[in-house]
N, C-alpha and C positions, 0 to 999 in steps of 0.2 A: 389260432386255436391252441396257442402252445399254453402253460400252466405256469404263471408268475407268482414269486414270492416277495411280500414288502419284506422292504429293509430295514422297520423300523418296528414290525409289527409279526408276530407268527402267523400270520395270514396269507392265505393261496391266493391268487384268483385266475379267472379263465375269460377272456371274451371272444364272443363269436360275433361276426357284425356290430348290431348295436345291442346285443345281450352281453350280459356278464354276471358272474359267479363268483362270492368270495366265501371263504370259510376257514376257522385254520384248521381244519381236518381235509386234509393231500386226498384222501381215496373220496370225499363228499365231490369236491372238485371233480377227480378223476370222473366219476360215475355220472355227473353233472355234464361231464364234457362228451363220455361218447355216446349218450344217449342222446344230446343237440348234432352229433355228427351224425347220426343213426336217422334223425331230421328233419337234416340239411336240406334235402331236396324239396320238401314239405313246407319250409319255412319260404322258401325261395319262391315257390309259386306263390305263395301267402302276399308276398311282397309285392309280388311282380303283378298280382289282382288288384291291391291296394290301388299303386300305381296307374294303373287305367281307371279303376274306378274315380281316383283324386283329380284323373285327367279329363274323363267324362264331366264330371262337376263343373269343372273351368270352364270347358268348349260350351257348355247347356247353362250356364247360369246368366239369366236378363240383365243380373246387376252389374255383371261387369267385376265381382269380387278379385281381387289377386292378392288378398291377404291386409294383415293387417303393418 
């Protein structure tokens, strides 16, 4: 969660898990990141439903799918 600068570029960015955030305005970043902290906990069940749901799919599907 911490707020990274390229070195090549005036640009911030921020990642949280598999989000991320770039801008080169610091406070867009900033504001960007505590309101994903603010959430975290939100996104985490988000996940964590996915997850079973993507698992239900597997266990119940006839054809035997495991991707491509």
């Amino acid at each position: 969660m911490k707020i990274t600068k390229n070195k090549s570029q005036e640009l911030y960015t921020c990642r949280i898990e598999n989000r991320s955030f770039t801008s080169p305005n610091y406070s867009s970043v900033m504001k960007w990141r505590d309101e994903n902290v603010q959430n975290a906990e939100y996104f985490k069940e988000i996940k964590e439903l996915h997850d079973q749901a993507m698992q239900s799919m597997y266990d119940n599907n006839p054809t035997n799918y495991t991707g491509d």
